[in-house]
C-alpha positions as CSV (number, residue, x, y, z in Angstrom):
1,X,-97.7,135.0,4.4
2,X,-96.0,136.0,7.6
3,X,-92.8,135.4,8.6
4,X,-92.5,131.9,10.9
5,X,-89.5,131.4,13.4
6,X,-87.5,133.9,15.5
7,X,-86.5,136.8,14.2
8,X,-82.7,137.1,12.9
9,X,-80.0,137.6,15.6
10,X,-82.6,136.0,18.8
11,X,-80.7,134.9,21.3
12,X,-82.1,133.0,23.6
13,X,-81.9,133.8,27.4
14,X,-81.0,131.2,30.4
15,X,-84.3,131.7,31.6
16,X,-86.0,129.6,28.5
17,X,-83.2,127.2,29.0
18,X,-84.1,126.4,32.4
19,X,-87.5,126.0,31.3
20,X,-87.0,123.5,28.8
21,X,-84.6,121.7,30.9
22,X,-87.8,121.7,33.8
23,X,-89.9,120.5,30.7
24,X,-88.1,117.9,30.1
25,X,-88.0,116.1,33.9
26,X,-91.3,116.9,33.8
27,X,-92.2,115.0,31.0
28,X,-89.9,111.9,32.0
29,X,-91.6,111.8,35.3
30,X,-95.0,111.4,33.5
31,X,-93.5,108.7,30.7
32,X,-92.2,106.9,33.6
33,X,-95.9,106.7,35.8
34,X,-97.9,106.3,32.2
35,X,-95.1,103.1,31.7
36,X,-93.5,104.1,28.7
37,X,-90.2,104.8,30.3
38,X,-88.0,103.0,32.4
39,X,-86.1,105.1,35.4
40,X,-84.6,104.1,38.2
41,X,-86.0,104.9,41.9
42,X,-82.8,107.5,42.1
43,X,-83.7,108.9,39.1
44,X,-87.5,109.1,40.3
45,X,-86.0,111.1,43.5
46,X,-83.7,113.3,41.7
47,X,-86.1,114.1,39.3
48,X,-89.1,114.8,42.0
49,X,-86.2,116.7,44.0
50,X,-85.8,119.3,41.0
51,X,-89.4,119.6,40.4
52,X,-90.1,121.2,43.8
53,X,-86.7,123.8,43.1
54,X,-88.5,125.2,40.4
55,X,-92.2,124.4,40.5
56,X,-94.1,126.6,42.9
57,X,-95.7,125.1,46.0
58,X,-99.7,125.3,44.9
59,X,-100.5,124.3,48.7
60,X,-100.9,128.2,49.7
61,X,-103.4,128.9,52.7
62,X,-105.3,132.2,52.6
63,X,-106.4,133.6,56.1
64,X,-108.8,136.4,55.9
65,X,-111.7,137.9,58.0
66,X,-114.5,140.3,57.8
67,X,-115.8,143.2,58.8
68,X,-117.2,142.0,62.1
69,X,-114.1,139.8,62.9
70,X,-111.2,141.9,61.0
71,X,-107.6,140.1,61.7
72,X,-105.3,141.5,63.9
73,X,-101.6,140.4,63.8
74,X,-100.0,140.8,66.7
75,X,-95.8,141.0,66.9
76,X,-94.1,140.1,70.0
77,X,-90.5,140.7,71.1
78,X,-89.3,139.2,74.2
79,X,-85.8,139.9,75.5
80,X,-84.6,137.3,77.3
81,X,-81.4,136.5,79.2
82,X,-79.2,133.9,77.3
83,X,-79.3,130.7,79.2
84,X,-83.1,131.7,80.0
């Protein structure tokens, strides 16, 4: 049979404490829209306000083009006066 459990002397990293913690809003957040806990609406926007710290934004926007309309990007500098 093979050994079960973390090895002797594991230590375990902030990193997989943050992510239990994040686990954890995450899952109140869902008990609380399925009904099976009660939270207040402070709690609701403390909880959705930690959720966007550490979940990534899935709303990226890819901009690409082809061969017969490659993409050119085009950096301008202007140097202006101040009060301009």
């Amino acid at each position: 049979m093979t050994a079960r459990g973390r090895p002797a002397g594991f230590v375990m990293d902030d990193s997989h404490r943050v992510k239990i913690q994040n686990s954890n809003i995450l899952t109140a957040l869902i008990k609380h829209v399925e009904g099976r806990q009660e939270m207040t609406a402070s709690q609701v926007s403390a909880g959705l306000g930690l959720l966007k710290k550490v979940l990534p934004d899935l709303s990226a926007v890819t901009v690409s083009g082809d061969n017969e309309n490659p993409l050119l990007a085009i950096i301008e500098r202007r140097i202006v006066k101040a009060g301009d």
